[in-house]
C-alpha positions in Angstrom: -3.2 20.8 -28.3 -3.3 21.2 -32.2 -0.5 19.6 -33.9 -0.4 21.0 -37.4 -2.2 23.3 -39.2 -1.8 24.6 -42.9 -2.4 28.5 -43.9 -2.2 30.1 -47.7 0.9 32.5 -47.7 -1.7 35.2 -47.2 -3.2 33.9 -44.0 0.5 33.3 -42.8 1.6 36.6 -43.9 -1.4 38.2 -41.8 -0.9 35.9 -39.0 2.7 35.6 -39.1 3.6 36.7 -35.1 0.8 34.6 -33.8 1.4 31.2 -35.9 5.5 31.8 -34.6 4.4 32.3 -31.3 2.2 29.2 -30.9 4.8 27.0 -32.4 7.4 28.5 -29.6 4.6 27.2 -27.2 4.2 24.1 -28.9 0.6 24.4 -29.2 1.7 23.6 -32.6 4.4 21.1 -34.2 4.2 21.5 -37.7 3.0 24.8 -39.9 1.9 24.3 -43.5 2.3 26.9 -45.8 1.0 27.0 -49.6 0.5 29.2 -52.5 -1.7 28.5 -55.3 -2.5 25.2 -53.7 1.1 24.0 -53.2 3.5 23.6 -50.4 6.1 26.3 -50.4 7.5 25.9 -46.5 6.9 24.0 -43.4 7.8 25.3 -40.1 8.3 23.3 -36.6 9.7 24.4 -33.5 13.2 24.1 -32.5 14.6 21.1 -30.6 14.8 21.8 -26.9 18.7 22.9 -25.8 19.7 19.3 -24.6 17.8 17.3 -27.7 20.0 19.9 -30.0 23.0 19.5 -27.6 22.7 15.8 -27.5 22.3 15.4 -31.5 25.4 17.8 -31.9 27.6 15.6 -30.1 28.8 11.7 -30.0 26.5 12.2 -33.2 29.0 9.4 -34.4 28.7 7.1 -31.3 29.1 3.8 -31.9 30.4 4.2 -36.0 34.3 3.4 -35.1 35.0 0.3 -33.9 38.7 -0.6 -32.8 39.9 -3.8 -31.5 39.8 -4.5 -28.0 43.7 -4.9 -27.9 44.1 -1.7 -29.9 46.2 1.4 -28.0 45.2 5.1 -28.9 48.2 5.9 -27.4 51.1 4.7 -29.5 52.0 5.5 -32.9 50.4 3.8 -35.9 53.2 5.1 -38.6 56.2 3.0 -39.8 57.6 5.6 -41.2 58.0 9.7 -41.1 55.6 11.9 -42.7 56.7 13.8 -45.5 56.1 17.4 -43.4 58.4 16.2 -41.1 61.4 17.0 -43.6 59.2 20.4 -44.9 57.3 18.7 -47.7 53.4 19.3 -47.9 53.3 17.5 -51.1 54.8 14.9 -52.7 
């Protein structure tokens, strides 16, 4: 299996549908592609559904941190919210 391979935006343009569809086989992870000697894009395959699905949620896991003794369920406010008597803003 190659891993990465760089083409000139000519080469790519002429081999465009064959570079895509060795990256959706993984035969490649990572495309170079230059112009006049520089980089202009880099291409890799999409994550798999549950790598995408996994990093899409509980992306936050573990970044809130209540106390132990702490209940979700009960009010926090003292006092009533502005909206409650029709005000957005004060």
């Amino acid at each position: 299996m190659q891993h990465s391979q760089s083409f000139t935006a000519t080469e790519f343009k002429a081999k465009c549908l064959d570079i895509l569809d060795r990256l959706a086989a993984r035969k490649l992870t990572r495309v170079t592609i230059t112009k006049r000697g520089k980089v202009v894009a880099v291409l890799s395959p999409p994550d798999d559904a549950e790598t995408s699905i996994r990093q899409l949620h509980g992306f936050m896991r573990g970044s809130v941190i209540a106390p132990m003794d702490f209940d979700f369920t009960s009010p926090v406010l003292d006092e009533p919210l502005s909206a409650d008597y029709g005000s957005l803003h004060e």
